[in-house]
N, C-alpha and C positions, 0 to 999 in steps of 0.2 A: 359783427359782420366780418364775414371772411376777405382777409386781403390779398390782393391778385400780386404774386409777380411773376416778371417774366424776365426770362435771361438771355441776353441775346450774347450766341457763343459761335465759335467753330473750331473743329477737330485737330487743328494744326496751328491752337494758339496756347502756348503753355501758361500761359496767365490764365486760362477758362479755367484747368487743371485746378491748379493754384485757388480760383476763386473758391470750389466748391464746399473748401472744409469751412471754412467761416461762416458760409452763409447752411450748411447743414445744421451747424451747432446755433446760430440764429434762430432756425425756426421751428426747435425746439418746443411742445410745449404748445405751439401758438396755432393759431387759427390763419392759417395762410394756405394757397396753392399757388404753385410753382409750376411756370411751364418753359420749358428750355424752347427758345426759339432757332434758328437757321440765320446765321450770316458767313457766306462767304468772304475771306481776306482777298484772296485772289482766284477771283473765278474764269473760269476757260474762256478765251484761251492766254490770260495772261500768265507769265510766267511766273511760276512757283520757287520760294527760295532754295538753297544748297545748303547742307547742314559742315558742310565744307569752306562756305563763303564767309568773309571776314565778316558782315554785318550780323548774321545770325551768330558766329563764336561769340563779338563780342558782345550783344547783347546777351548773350547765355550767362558768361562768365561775368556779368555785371552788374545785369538785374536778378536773371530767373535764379539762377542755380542760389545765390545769396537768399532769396526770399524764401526759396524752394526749404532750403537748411531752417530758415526764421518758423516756418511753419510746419517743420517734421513731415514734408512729402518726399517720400522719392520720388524723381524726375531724370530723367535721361534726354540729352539731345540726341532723334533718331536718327540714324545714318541713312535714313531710306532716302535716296536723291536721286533724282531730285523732289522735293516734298509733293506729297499724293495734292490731285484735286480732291476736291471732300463732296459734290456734288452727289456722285452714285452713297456716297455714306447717308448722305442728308436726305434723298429720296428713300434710302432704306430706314431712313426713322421715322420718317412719313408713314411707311408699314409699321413697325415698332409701335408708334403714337396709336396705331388704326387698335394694335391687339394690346393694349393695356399697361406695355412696358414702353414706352417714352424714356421714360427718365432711366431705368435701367440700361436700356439700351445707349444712351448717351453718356454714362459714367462708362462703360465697356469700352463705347469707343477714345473716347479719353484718355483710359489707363492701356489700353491693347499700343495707343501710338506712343504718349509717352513714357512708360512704363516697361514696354516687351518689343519697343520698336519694331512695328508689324505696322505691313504697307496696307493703311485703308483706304487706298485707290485701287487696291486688287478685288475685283468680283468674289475669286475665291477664298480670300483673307474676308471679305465680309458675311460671307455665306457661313464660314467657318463661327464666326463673333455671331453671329444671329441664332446659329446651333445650339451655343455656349447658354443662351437665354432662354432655350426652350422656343424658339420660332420656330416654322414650317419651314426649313431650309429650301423645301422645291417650290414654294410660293414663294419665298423671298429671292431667290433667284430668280425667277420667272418678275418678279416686279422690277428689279436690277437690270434683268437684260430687255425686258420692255419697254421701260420706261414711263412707268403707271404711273408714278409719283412726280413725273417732271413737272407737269404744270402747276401739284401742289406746291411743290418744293419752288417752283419760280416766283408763285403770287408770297410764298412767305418771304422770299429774297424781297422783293419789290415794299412789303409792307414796311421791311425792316430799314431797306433803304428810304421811302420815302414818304410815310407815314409815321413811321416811330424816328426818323431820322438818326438810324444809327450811324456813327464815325467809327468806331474803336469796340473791342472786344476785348473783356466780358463788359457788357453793361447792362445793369442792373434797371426796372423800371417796377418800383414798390409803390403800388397806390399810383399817386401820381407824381412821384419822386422819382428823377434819374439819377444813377449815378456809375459813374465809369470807371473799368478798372478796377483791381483785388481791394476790397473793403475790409475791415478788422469786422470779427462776432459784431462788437460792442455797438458800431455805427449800425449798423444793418438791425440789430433789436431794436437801436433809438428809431431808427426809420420808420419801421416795422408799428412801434408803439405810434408815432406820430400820428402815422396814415389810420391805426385803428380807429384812434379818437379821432381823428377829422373824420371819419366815416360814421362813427358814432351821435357826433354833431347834427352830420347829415338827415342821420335816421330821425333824430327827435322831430328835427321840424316837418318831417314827410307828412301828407295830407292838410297840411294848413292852405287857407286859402281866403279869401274876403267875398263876403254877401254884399247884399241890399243895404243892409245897413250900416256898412263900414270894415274895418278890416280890426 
């Protein structure tokens, strides 16, 4: 049986960056689908951090960039300040998700900010990334400046906060295993294997049941 996960991320958290090579080389091979969810860190109209400000240097020079090195990614802290909302990004994947690329589209915007530090709070910086994938740039604009996607993109906000009860980003929800936070390959295959065989479990006893005559 195919195992579900789902990754709950956002565009302006270098640790999502970070998560993705582990869990690529994870699922490997395996019977899995992966579907990148929507969570806002800081959503409108709260204030967005400065890649200027002491909290973000030293979180940079403390965690990321050392992990960044541990796991062969390049990473850049963008100077784009103050840091983009990710809202219009996140209804643009909503579009993305509709035409087949989801996930593609969510590695672009990932690498466009930490990567090529490009403002993915600008309309036309996203129109441009939606280009890059082969999107309809005047439909994806036109959903941008409409606002087609907001209500999706809100009920996904609202799921993540109050049905999957997410705190922290990337977390991870394999089966029905969560886990928060950049994971090693190795945890995420154990995971990955666990959930199959409980799934597996599941399957055998499907259809049993008790009659008339006992169970």
């Amino acid at each position: 049986m195919t195992v579900q996960i789902k990754v709950y991320s956002d565009y302006v958290c270098p640790f999502c960056l970070l998560a993705k090579g582990p869990l690529e080389e994870a699922i490997k091979g395996k019977d899995v689908e992966v579907e990148w969810m929507p969570y806002e860190l800081r959503p409108f109209p709260n204030e967005t951090l400065r890649p200027e400000g002491e909290y973000l240097q030293r979180t940079w020079q403390q965690a990321v960039y050392p992990m960044a090195a541990q796991l062969s990614v390049p990473i850049v802290l963008p100077r784009v300040s103050p840091q983009p909302y990710t809202h219009l990004a996140f209804e643009g994947y909503q579009y993305a998700k509709e035409q087949g690329k989801g996930t593609a589209y969510n590695d672009r915007l990932l690498h466009a900010f930490f990567q090529e530090e490009q403002d993915i709070g600008d309309v036309d910086v996203l129109v441009k990334l939606a280009g890059e994938l082969g999107l309809h740039e005047t439909e994806y604009r036109e959903a941008l400046e409409t606002r087609r996607y907001k209500e999706a993109h809100e009920q996904a906000l609202q799921h993540a906060w109050h049905e999957a009860q997410i705190q922290a980003v990337p977390t991870f929800i394999i089966g029905e295993t969560k886990l928060a936070g950049v994971r090693s390959k190795e945890l995420l295959e154990q995971v990955i294997r666990d959930e199959a065989r409980k799934q597996s479990s599941l399957g055998d006893l499907e259809g049993m049941a008790c009659g008339p005559d006992g169970c």
